[in-house]
N, C-alpha and C positions, 0 to 999 in steps of 0.2 A: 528175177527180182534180186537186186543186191543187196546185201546184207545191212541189218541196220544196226549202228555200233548196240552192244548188247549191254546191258546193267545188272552187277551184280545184286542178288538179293539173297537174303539169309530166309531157307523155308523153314516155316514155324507150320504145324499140325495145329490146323484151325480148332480142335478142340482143346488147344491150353486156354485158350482165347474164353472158349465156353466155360473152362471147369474154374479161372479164375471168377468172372463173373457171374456164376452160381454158386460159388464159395461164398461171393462177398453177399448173394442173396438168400443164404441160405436162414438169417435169423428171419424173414417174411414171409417162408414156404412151412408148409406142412412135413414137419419129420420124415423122413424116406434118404432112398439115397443118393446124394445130392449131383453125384456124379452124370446121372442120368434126371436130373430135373433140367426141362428146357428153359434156355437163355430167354430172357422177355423181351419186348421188341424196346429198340434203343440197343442194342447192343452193341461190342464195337463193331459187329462185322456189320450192322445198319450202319453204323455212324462210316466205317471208310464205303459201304457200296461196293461189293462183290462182286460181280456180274458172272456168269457163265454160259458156257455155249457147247455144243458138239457138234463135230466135223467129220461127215459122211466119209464114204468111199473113195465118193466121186466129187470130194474138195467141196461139198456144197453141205450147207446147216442143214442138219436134220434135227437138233433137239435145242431150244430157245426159252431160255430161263426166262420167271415174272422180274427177275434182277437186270436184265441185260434189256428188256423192254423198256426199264428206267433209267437207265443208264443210257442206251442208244439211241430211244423214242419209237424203234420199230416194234410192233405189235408181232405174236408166235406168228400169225397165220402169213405175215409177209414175210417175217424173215425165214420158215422154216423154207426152202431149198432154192437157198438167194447162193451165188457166188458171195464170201464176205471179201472177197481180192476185189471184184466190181463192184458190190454194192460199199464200201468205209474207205478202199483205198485211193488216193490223188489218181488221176490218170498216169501222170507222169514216174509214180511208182508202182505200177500193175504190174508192169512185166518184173520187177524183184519178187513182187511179192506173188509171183506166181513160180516162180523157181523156189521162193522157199517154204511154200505150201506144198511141194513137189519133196521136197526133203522131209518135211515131216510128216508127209504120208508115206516116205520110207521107212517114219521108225525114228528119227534122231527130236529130241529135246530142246524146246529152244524158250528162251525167255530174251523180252529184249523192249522197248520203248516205241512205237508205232504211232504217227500220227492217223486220224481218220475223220472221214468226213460227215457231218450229219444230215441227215435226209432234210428234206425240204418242209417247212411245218404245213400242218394242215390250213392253216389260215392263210395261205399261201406264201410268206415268209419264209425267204432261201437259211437252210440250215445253217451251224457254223459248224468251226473245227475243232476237236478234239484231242486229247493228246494222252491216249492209254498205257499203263503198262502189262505187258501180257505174258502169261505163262502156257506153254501149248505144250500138254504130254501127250504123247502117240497112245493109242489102245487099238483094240480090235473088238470087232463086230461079232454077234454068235455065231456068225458063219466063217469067221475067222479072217474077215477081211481087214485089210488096217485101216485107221479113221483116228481122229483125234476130239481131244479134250480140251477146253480155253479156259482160263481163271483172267478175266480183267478186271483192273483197278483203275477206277479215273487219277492218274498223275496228278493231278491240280488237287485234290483230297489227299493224297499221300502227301504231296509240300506241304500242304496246310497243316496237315497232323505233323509233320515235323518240327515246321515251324513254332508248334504251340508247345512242345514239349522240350524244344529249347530255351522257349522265352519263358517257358514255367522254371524249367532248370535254373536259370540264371537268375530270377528274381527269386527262387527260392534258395539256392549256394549261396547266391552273390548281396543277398538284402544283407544292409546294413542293422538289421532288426531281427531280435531272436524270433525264429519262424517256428511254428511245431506245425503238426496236424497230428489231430487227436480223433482216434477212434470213438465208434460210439461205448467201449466200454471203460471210457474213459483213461487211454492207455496210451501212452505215445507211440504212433505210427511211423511219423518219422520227424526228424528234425535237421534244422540247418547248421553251417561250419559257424554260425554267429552267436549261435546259442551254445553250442557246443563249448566252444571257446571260454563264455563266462562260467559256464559247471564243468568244466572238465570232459575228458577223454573223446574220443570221434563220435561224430552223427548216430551211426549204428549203434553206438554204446548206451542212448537212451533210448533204443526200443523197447517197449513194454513198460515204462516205468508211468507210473502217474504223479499228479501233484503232490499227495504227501512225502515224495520223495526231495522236494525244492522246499518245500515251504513249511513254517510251524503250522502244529497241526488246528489251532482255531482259524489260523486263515488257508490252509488248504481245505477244511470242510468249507468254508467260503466260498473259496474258490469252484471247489467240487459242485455245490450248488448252484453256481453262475454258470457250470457248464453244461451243466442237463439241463438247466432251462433253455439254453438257447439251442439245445439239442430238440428239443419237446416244442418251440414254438418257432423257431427258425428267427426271433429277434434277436438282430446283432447288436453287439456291447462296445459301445466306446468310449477309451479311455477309463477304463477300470483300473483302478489305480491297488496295486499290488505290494506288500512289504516281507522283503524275508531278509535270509543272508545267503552268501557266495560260498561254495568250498574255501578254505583256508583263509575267513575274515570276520572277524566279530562286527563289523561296522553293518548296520545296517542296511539297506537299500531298498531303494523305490524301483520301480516298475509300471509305465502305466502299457497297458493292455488293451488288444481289441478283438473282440470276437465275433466270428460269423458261421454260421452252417455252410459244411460242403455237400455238395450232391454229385450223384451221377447222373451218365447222361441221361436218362430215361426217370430225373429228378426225386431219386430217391437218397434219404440222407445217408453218407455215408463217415460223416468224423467232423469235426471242427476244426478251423483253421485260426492258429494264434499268433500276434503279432505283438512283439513285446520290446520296450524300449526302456533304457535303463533312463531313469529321470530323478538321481537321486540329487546328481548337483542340480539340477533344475527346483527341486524341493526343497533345499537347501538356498536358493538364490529368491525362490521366491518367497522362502520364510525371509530372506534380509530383506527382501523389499516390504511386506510385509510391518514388520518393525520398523525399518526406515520410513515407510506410512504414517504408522501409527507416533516414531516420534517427531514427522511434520507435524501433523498436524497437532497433537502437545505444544509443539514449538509456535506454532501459530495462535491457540489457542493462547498459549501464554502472550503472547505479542499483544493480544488484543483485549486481556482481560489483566496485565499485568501494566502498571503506571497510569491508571486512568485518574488516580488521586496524587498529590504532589504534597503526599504525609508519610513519613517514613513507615510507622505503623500499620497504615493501611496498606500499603506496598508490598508490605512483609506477610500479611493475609493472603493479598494476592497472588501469590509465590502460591501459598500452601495451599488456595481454591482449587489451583490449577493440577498442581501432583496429587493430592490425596480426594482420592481413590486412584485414579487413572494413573497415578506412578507407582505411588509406595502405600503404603496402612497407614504409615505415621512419619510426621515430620514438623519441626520446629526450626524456628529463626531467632538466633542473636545477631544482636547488633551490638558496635561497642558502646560505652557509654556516653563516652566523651562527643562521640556522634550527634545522641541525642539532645543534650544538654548544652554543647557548646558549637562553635561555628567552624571547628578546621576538625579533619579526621586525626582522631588519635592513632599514635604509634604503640602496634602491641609490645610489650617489654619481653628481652631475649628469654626471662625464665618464666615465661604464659601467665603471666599476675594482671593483666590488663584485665578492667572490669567489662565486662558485658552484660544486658540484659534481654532477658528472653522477651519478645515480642509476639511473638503467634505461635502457634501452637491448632495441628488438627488430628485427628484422629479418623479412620475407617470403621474403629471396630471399636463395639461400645464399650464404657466403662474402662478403658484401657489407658493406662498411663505411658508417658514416654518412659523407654527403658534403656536412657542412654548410658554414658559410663558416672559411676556413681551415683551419688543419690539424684533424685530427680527433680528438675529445677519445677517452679510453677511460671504461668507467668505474667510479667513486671518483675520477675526477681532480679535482683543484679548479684552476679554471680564471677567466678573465676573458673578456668580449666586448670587441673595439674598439668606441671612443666612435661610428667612421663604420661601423657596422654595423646591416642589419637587425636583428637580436635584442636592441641594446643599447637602439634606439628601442622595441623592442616592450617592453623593459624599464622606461623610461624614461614614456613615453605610456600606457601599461597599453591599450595595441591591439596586436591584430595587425598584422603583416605580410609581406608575399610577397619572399623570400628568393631574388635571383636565381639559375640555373642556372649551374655550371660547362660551360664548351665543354669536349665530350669526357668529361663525366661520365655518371655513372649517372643520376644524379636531376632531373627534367625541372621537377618543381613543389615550392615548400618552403612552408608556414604556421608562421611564427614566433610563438609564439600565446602570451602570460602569460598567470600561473595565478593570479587575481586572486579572493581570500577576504575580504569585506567590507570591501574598497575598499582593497587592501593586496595588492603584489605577492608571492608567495612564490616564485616560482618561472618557468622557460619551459618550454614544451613544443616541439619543433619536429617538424611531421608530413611525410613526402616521400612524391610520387609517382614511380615510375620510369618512364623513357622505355618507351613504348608505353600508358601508362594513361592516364586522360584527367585533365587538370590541373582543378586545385581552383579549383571556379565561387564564387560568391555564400553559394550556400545550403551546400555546404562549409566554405566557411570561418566562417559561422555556428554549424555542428554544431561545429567544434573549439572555437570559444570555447565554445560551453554546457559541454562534455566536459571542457577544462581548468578551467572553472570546478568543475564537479563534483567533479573530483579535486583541485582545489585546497580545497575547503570543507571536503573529507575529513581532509587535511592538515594542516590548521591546526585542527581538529578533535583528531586526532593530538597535538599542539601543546599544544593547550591541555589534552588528558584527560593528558600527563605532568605538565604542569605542577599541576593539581589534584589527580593521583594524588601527587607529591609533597607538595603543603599536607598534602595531606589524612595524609598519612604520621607531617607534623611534628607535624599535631592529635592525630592518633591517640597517639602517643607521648609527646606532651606529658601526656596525661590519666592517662596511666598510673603508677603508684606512683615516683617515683624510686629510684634503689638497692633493696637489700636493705631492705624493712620486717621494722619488729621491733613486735611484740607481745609481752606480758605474758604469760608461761604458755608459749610456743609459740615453737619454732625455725621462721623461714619460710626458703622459699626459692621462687623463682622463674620462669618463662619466657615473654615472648613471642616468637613469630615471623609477620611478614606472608608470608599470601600468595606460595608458588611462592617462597620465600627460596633455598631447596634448589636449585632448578634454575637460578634466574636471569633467570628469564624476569619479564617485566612483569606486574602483574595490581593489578584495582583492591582494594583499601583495603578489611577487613572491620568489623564494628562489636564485635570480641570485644575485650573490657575484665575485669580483676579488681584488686582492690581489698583494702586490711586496713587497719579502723580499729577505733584503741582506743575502747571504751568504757569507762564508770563502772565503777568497781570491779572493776576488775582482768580486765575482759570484753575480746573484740575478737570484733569482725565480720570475717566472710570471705566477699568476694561475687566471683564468676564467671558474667560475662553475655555475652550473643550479641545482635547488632540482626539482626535477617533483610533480607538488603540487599548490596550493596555502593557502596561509593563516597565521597565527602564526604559526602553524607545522611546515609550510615549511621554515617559518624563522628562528623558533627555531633550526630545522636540518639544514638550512645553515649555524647558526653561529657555531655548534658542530663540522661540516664538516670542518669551514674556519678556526678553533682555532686545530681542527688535524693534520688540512696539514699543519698551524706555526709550530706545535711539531714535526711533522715528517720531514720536513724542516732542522730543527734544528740539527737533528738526521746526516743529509748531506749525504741520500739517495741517491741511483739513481731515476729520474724519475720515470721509471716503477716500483722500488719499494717503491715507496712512493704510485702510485696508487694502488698497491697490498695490503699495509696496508691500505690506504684508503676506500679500495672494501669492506675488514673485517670488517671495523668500521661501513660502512654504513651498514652491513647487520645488525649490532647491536643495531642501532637505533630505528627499529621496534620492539623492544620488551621492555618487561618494566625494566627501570634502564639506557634504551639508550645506552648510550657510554661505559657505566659501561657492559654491554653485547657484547663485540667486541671481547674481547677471548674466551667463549663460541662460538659465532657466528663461530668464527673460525675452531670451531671443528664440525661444522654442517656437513651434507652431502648438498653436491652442488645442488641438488632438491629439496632445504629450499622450502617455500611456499613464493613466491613474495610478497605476502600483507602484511607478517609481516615487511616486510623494505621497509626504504627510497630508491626510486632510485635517481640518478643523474649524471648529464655527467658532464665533468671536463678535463681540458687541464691543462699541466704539464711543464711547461717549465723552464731548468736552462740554463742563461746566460754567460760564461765566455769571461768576459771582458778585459782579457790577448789574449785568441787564439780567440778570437771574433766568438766560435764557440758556439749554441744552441742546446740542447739536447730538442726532445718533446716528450712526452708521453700524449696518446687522453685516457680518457674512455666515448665513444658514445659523443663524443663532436660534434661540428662542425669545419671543417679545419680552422688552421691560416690563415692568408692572408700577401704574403711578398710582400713589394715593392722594387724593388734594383736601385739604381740608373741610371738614362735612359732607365728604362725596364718599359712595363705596368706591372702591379699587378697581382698576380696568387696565387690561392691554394695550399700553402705545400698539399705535399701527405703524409701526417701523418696517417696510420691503426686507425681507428674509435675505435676500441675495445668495449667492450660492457660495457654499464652502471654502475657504482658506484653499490652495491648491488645485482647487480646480480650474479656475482661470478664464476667461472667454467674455464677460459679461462685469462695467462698471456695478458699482456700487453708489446706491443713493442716500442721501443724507437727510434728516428732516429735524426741523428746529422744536422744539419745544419751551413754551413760558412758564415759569415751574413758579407757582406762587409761594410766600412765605410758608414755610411749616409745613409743605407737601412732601411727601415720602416717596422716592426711588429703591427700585428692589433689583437687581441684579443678578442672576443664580442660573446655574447647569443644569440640563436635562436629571439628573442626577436625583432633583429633589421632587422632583413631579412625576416618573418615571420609572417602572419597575416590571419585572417577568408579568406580576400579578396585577398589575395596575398601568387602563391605559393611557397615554399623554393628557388625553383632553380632560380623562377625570382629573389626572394630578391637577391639573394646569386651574381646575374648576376650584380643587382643594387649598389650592394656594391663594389663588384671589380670597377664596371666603376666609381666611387662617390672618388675612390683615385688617380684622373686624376695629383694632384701636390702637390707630397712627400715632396719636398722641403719646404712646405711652412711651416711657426712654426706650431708646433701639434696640438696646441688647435686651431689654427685657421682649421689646417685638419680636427679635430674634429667636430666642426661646422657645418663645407661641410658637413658632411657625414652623419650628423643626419637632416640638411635642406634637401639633398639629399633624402633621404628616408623616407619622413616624413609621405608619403601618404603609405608607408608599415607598420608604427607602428600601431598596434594591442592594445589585452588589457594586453600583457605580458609586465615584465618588459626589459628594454633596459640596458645592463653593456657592458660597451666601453672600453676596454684598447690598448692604441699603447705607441709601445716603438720606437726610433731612436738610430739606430747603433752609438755608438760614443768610439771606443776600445781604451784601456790603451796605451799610445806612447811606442817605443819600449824603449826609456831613463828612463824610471818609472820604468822598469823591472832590474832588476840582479840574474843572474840564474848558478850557478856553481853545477859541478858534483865532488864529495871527493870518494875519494877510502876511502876500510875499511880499517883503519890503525891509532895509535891511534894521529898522530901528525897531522890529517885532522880537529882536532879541534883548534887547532892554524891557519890553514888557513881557517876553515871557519869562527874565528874572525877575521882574516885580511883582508877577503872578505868583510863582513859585515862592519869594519872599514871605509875602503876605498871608499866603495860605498855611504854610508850617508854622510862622508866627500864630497863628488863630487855630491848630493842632497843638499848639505848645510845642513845638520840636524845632525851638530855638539850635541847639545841636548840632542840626542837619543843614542849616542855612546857608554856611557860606560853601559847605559840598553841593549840596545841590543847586545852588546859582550859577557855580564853574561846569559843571558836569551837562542843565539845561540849557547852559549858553552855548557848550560846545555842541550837541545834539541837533538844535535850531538850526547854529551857524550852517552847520554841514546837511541840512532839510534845505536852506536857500540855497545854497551851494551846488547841491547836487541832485536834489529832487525837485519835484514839481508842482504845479497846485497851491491850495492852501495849506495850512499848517496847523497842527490840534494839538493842543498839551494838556496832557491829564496827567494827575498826583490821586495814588490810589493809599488809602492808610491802612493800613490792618495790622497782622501779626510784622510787616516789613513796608520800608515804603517804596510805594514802584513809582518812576516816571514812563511814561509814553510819549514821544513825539510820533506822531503820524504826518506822510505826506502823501499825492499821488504818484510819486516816483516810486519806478520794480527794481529800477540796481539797488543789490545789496548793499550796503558798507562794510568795509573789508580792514581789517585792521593791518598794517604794515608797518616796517620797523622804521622811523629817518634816519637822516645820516646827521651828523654833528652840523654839515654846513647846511640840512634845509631849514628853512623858516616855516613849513607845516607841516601836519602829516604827524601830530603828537596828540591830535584831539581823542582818537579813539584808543590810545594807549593811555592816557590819562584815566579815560571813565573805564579801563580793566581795572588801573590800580587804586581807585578813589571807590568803585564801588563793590558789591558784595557777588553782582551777575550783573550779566549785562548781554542783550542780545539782537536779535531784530526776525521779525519774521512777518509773511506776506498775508495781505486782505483785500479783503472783494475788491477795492477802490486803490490800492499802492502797497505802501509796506509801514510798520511800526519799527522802529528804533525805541526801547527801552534799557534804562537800567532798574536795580534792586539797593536800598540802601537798609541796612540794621537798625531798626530802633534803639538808641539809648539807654543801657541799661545801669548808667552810674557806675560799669567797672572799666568795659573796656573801650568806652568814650567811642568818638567818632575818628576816623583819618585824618589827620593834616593838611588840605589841600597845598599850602606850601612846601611841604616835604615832599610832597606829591610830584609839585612844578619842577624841584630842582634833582628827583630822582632820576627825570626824563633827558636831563645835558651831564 
């Protein structure tokens, strides 16, 4: 048999193997000596698997360990005088291994690695292979014969145990994490180069030491105790968080820890294993996180509880809700004065003489006054800082500053902090800490600057929305009718009121407007609108609104289509250029997006003050309100129609016969309408509030806003009422002319006659030249028959009517034409002069001045030769 390469091995005397492992058992045995106490099962010579055997004379087993049984699977009684060359070895290795069973039953020593084969199992399953390492010492028999002795180890246990005691090695040198193990007497066993490293000197150098040797001694009995317990009940500890210091450093240091019980193999405890990582910057990072937390959400808090009022005072509260407690014990707010009192931010003066007055003021801790520098303000005081004081620099510099401590005071830490709103001081804040709290770091005094800024942006926010809610007040009011208007036919009277008037309190600017303009002949429009909105927006858009519906007025629309053009304009306004965008608008598709326009409802009414008949047109208004004489009060059923802007759906119109002395009421949601009060009640309370039409307007007026006074809200209030008072039939003169051309000589001597029988001789020979041209240019150029009405009242108006739709168009002649001077004549003879279209053609009018004895009538011959 040829040699199989051999492997060196280091022989150890099986019993160091013993006496270490009943050293380490000797705290669990009975006192004796411990040298000769047997190992208990689990030991290491269990754990590798020892095997042994003895080799006859005659090369054949004669003694068969209960090891080798386990090891090989063969039972004593089979193996005892088996060939072990025939029975483990390959065939193809027999004859080696029978030349060197031949050598060591000479006498010679051999160790070396052997493969062998395993018997066949009892369940019929062919054996495998094996791979021993074997030591065979020669002996001899009492007869003196030679024979050997075999020590085998399964090779596959030996890798293994290598294996582990490398990979133990290297996870304990090599861990990044201070490793110990600890005895159970609490004594370092052994330690790694990681732990070593942060205490000083090599591994070996902390054998036998314990924790009081690392650590102060309240938290090494700490510790001490965390370590017997997990020694006594075998629960491990994670993340036990540990604080001492390092050789050569006063800083502190974290540690978090884990522990677990170690055993041996046969699971008896023998030390604790410690695993410890340094996690001071970690405790340190998440103390900033930490505070960076706590001052989000401060920051947040403040966001959401800070500027919910648009009062500088209250704002200045809100500041101090939010820090005191959760910032500081104490802290106060000035503002300057001129702030408060006037409309532009005052400039603080270079030597801190600018007034300021303390505004809020909180405290943490009772009975405690503020302990700023000098005496202590109340507050409403209006007050100064000295020039050599912290807060007049923080004033002065727009920085903070740190606000010494009085000796013997309360207050241990101050931040002097201005309240600075786009680069403009308004204000100081000052925050205090009281003695035992801990004084304002870095990142503190960070938080107060962002917090005063925030409540400062609020502030001047504040600022600016009074001073816009005033513009905005003077616009609003500017837009609105001056005085008492008067119309033709119709006694007016009356009312606006802004917004919360009643109570006092502030509120912004609504977009409620109404309006009375005279029209041609002897008409007037009555218009009551709403912007949906508030603010200068909505002022700006009602005055856009109420200067359209002048022009389109002017225009001598119907109703419904003055709010038709109205609809267009409004959708105009939401976009940029406004009113300048209402022809575009107009070519939109009816599914515009709502946000980009103004809404608003609007009532449309024309008067005529001849047939005492009212035309109305609603868009999403709320109903008129008529009163007729001996009737109660009721709702026109005027079609609501839908909103200014919105667009999509005409607008219907519906006539009204308004007898003498009946009463029109006009007015915004505004007056019927509040948080606490719903529509239909106002709307109930209003009807009933017009108990006595009769009585003069403005006094109606009165009633009806005393009446309802507990329904006004924070909207604005717009009142308009009109009293029926129709043109007498004697004011009127109305003739019908055939088309033919000698109806212009009678409709001068209509006209003649009837200002003769007015007494307004005066006006005779203008209005014969001015009727005759009007006629002329009806047979001339229109159609049908011909109707001339003289309306008299405060002015005197002609009408020609024809059924002709062309306009008349005024144009300039030239010296050589012979026409084309008629409609320049009745510009400069009369006072207006217009035309505008009706159900059946169109009316050509002019307007002449009554006489008042100073400044007489025109010239009509000055007139004629003005024109060449």
């Amino acid at each position: 048999m040829s040699e199989i390469p051999a492997k060196a091995t280091e022989s150890q005397d099986p019993s160091d193997g013993a006496r270490t492992e009943a050293a380490g058992a000797s705290r669990e045995m009975p006192p004796g000596d411990t040298l000769w106490q047997s190992s208990p099962p689990g030991s290491i010579y269990d754990y590798i698997k020892v095997a042994s055997f003895s080799i006859g004379p005659d090369g054949l087993v004669d003694q068969w360990s209960l090891r080798a049984e386990s090891v090989f699977g063969i039972p004593a009684e089979r193996a005892v005088g088996m060939d072990p060359i025939e029975a483990f070895i390959d065939p193809d290795l027999r004859e080696r291994g029978q030349r060197k069973m031949a050598e060591i039953l000479d006498g010679r020593e051999w160790t070396g690695v052997i493969p062998f084969r395993l018997p066949d199992r009892a369940d019929g399953g062919r054996g495998g292979t094996g791979l021993a390492e074997v030591y065979v010492m020669p002996t001899r028999t009492e007869g003196g014969d030679k024979a050997a002795v075999c020590i085998v180890v399964d090779v596959r246990v030996l890798r293994r145990i290598e294996t582990d005691l490398a990979a133990s090695q290297a996870i304990f040198g090599q861990s990044p994490f201070g490793f110990l193990l600890i005895d159970p007497d609490l004594k370092v066993r052994r330690a790694n180069q990681r732990f070593a490293s942060v205490f000083g000197g090599t591994p070996d150098d902390h054998r036998g030491r314990g924790v009081h040797d690392y650590l102060p001694r309240g938290e090494a009995e700490r510790v001490s105790a965390t370590l017997r317990r997990v020694l006594e009940t075998g629960d491990s500890i994670t993340d036990m968080h540990v604080t001492g210091f390092v050789p050569g450093s006063e800083e502190r240091r974290h540690w978090s820890v884990n522990l677990y019980r170690v055993h041996s193999g046969t699971g008896r405890p023998i030390g604790i294993a410690w695993l410890g990582t340094d996690i001071t910057s970690r405790r340190a990072a998440a103390r900033e996180a930490a505070a960076a937390r706590r001052n989000l959400a401060l920051l947040n808090e403040a966001g959401a509880r800070i500027g919910n009022s648009l009062d500088l005072e209250t704002t200045a509260r809100e500041l101090l809700d939010v820090v005191v407690p959760g910032f500081c014990d104490l802290a106060t707010v000035d503002l300057y004065q001129g702030l408060l009192v006037g409309d532009q931010i005052p400039q603080g003066l270079a030597d801190g003489s600018a007034e300021l007055r303390r505004v809020a003021f909180a405290s943490a801790v009772s009975d405690a006054p503020f302990a700023g520098t000098g005496t202590p303000v109340t507050v409403g005081a209006v007050h100064h800082y000295p020039f050599i004081s912290p807060c007049a620099d923080a004033l002065r510099t727009a920085r903070p500053q740190t606000v010494p401590a009085e000796e013997g005071g309360l207050v241990q830490s101050t931040l002097a902090v201005p309240m600075v709103a786009h680069d403009t001081v308004v204000g100081l804040a000052q925050f205090s800490r009281t003695k035992g709290s801990e004084p304002f770091g870095d990142r503190d005094r960070d938080l107060a600057v962002e917090l005063a800024a925030r409540a400062a942006v609020c502030i001047d926010n504040a600022r600016l929305y009074r001073r816009e809610h005033e513009r905005a007040l003077i616009l609003q009011r500017s837009l609105l009718p001056p005085g008492d208007p008067v119309a033709s036919g119709l006694d007016i009277a009356c009312r606006y009121l802004p917004g919360n008037a009643s109570t006092g309190r502030p509120s912004e600017v609504g977009g409620d407007w109404f309006d009375v303009i005279e029209l041609p002949g002897h008409r007037t429009a009555l218009v009551v609108g709403d912007v949906m909105g508030r603010g200068l927006r909505a002022a700006v858009a009602m005055g856009e609104l109420r200067t359209a519906v002048r022009t389109l007025a002017q225009l001598d629309l119907e109703p419904a289509e003055v709010l038709s053009q109205l609809d267009e304009i409004a959708r105009g306004l939401g976009t940029p250029g406004g009113i300048q965008q209402a022809t575009r608008a107009a070519r939109r598709p009816r599914e515009a997006d709502l946000s980009e326009v103004y809404l608003a409802t609007c009532v449309y009414a024309v008067y005529d003050s001849v047939t005492r008949r009212c035309t109305f047109a609603n868009a999403g208004h709320l109903p008129p309100v008529l009163v007729e004489p001996g009737e109660a009060a009721l709702m026109l059923d005027v079609p609501p129609g839908l909103p200014l802007g919105v667009g999509g759906e005409p607008f219907e119109e519906v006539e009204v016969e308004l007898p003498e002395g009946a009463l029109l009421a006009l007015y915004t949601d505004g007056l019927v309408e509040s948080r606490d009060h719903p529509l239909d009640e106002g709307l109930q309370a209003f009807v009933g509030a017009l108990t006595d039409p009769a009585r003069p307007l403005e006094d109606v007026c009165d009633q009806v806003l005393n009446t309802l006074d507990t329904h006004h809200g924070e909207d604005d209030i717009a009142l308009l009422m009109a009293r029926v008072q129709g043109l007498p039939a004697e004011s009127v003169g109305d003739w019908t002319l055939p088309r033919e051309p000698r109806s212009v000589g009678r409709a001068r001597e209509y006209a003649r006659g009837q200002l003769l029988s007015w007494d307004m001789e005066p006006l005779v020979d203008t209005t014969e030249l001015l009727v005759s041209e009007l006629v002329t240019n009806a047979l001339r150029y229109g159609e049908g028959e011909i109707r001339l009405r003289l309306l008299l009242d405060r002015t005197l108006v002609c009408e020609v009517w024809d059924s002709g739709l062309v306009q008349p168009r005024r144009r300039r002649a030239r010296d050589t034409d012979e026409g084309g001077r008629g409609l320049q004549l009745v510009g400069l003879l009369s006072a207006a002069w217009g035309s505008r279209r009706t159900h059946r053609g169109k009316t050509v009018w002019f307007e002449l001045p009554l006489p008042d004895g100073e400044n007489g009538v025109a010239d009509p011959a000055e007139a004629l030769l003005s024109l060449f």
